[in-house]
N, C-alpha and C positions, 0 to 999 in steps of 0.2 A: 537460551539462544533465540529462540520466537521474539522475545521483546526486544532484544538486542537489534534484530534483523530490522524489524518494525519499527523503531524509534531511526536507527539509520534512514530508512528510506522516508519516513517522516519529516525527517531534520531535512533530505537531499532537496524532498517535494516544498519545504516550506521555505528554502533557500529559493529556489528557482522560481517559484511564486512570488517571492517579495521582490526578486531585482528583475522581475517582469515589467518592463513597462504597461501593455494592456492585458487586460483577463482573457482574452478570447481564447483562448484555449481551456479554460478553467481548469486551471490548477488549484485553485482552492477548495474543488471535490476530491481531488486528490490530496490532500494534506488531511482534510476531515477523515477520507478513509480512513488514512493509514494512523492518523492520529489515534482515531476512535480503538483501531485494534491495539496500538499503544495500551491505550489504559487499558482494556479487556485483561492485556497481558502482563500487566503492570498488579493487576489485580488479582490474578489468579497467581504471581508469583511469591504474593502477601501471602495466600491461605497454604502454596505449597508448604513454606519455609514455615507458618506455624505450627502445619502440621509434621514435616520432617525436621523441622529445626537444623542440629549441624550438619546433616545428611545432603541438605540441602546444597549444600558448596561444593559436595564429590559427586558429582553425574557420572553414570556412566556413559563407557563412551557410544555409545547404541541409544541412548537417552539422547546425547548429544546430538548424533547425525539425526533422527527422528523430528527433535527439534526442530535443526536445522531447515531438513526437507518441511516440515508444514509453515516456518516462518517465508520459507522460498515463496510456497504455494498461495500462502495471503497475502504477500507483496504482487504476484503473476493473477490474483485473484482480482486485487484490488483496482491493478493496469487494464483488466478485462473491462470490468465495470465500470473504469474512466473513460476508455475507449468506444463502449458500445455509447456510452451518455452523450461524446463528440459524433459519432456518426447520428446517433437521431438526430441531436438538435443541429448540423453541421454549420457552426459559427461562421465559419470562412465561404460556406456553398459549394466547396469543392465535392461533394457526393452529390448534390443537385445538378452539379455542372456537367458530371463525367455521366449520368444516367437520361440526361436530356440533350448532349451531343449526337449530333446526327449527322453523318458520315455523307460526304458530297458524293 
């Protein structure tokens, strides 16, 4: 379920990046993110399945929701970490702009 989640928000991130016209948002930290947990997850699904083999395919379903919530958490993890990266560098100036407004 984690990779499933990951590879979705992956594929959303790497859609919305390509029919971006300009980067200023940088979406392509975004895609690396969630890419990168992709394979993470990708890879640790390889060693489950050799070591459960057909077990592998019946989760339970408490394994499932489990899943689920940490796949959530490194997608919400991942938005963090884009997010904080656009406030430092702020592409557009909008945090520079609203923190050096001075009120008549």
């Amino acid at each position: 379920m984690t990779l499933l989640i990951t590879v979705f928000a992956a594929v959303i991130a790497t859609v919305k990046w390509y029919t971006r016209k300009d980067d200023s948002m940088k979406l392509g930290i975004l895609c690396f993110l969630y890419w990168g947990a992709s394979i993470m997850w990708f890879v640790d699904a390889i060693f489950e399945y050799v070591e459960l083999q057909a077990e592998y395919f019946t989760p339970a379903l408490e394994d499932m929701a489990n899943d689920a919530f940490l796949g959530l958490s490194v997608v919400a993890l991942g938005l963090v970490i884009w997010i904080v990266r656009l406030l430092v560098t702020d592409p557009r100036g909008a945090v520079r702009a609203a923190l050096t407004k001075k009120e008549a």
